[in-house]
VOVEXLO-777543 format. One record per residue (C-alpha): residue number from 1; residue in three letters; x, y, z. Coordinates in steps of 0.001 Angstrom, whole numbers. Last residue first. Layout:
% VOVEXLO-777543
+-----+------+---------+---------+---------+
| seq | type |    east |   north |      up |
+-----+------+---------+---------+---------+
| NUM |  ALA |       X |       Y |       Z |
...
+-----+------+---------+---------+---------+
END
This chain:
% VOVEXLO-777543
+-----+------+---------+---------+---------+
| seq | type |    east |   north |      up |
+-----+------+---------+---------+---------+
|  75 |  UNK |   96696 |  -20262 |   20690 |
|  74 |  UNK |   93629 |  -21020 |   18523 |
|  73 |  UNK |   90139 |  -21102 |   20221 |
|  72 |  UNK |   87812 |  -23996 |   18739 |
|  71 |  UNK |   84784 |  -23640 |   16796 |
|  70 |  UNK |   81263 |  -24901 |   15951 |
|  69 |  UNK |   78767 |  -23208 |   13365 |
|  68 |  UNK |   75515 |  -23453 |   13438 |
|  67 |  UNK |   75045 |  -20976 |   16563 |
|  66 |  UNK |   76784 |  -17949 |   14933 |
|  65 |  UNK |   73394 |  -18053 |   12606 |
|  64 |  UNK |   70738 |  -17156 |   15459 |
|  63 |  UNK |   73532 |  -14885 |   16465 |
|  62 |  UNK |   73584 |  -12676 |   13465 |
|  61 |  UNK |   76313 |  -12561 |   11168 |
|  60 |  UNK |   78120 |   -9832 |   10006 |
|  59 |  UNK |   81096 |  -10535 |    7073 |
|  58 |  UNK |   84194 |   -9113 |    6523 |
|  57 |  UNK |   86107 |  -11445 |    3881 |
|  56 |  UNK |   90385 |  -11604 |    3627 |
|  55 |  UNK |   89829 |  -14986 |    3815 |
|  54 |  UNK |   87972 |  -14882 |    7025 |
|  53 |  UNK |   86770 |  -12000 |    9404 |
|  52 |  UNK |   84101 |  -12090 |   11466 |
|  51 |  UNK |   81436 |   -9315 |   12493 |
|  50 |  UNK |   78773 |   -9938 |   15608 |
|  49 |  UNK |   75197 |   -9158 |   15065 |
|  48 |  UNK |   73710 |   -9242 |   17632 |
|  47 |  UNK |   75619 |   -8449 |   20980 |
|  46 |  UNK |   74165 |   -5334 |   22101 |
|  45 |  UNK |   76595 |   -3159 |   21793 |
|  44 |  UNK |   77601 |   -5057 |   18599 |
|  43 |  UNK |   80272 |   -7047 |   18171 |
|  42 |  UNK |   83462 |   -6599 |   16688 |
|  41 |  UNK |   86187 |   -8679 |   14798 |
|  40 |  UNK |   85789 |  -12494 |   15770 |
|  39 |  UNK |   88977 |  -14058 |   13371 |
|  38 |  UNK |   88301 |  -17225 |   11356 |
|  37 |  UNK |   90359 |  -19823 |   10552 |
|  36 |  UNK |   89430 |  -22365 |    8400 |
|  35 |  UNK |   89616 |  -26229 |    9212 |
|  34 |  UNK |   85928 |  -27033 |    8539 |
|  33 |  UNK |   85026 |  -25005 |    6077 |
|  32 |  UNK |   84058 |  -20906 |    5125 |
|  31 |  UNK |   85281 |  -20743 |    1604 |
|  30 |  UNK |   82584 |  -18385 |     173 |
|  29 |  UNK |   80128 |  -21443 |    -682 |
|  28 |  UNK |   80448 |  -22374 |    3006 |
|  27 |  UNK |   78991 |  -18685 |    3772 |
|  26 |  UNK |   76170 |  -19448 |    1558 |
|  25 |  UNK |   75540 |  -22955 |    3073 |
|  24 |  UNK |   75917 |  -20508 |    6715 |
|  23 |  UNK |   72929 |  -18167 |    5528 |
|  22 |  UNK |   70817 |  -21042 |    4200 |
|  21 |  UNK |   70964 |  -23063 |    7511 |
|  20 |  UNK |   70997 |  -27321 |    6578 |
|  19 |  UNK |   74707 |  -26728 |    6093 |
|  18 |  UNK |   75027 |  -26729 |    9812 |
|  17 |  UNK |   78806 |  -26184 |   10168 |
|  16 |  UNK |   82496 |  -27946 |   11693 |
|  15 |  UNK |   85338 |  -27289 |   13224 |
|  14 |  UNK |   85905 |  -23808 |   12406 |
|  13 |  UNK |   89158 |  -22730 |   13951 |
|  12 |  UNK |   89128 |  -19100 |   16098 |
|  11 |  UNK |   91215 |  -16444 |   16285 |
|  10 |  UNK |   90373 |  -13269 |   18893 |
|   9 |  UNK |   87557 |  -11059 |   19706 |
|   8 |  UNK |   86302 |  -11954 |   23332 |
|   7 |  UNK |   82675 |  -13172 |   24962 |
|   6 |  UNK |   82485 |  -16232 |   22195 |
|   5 |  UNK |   78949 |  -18369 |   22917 |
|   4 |  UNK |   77369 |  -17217 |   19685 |
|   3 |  UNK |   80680 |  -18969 |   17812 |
|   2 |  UNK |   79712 |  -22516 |   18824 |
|   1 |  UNK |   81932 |  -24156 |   21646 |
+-----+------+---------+---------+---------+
END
């Protein structure tokens, strides 16, 4: 599932990114791979932007950009 499509907060595992996108090649830069485990933290009332946690980073990231980047729910 990509990480626009999430309707809960909760842990998720990257498994993999669009480097083509500028804003996610920056946020690969900042440690955001394949295999990292990011955490949905809020989002908005009306659903764009949505904040994610990783590394110990806060970070909003609009929906257009939540779309690059495939994850997997953790249990």
């Amino acid at each position: 599932m990509r990480l626009n499509q999430i309707k809960k907060d909760g842990l998720f595992r990257v498994l993999d990114l669009n480097s083509n996108n500028a804003c996610i090649s920056r946020l690969m830069s900042m440690g955001l791979l394949p295999g990292q485990e990011i955490r949905l933290v809020h989002k908005a009332p009306l659903g764009d932007p949505i904040a994610i946690e990783f590394n110990g980073c806060h970070m909003s990231l609009r929906l257009i950009d939540a779309a690059e980047i495939e994850v997997e729910k953790v249990q």
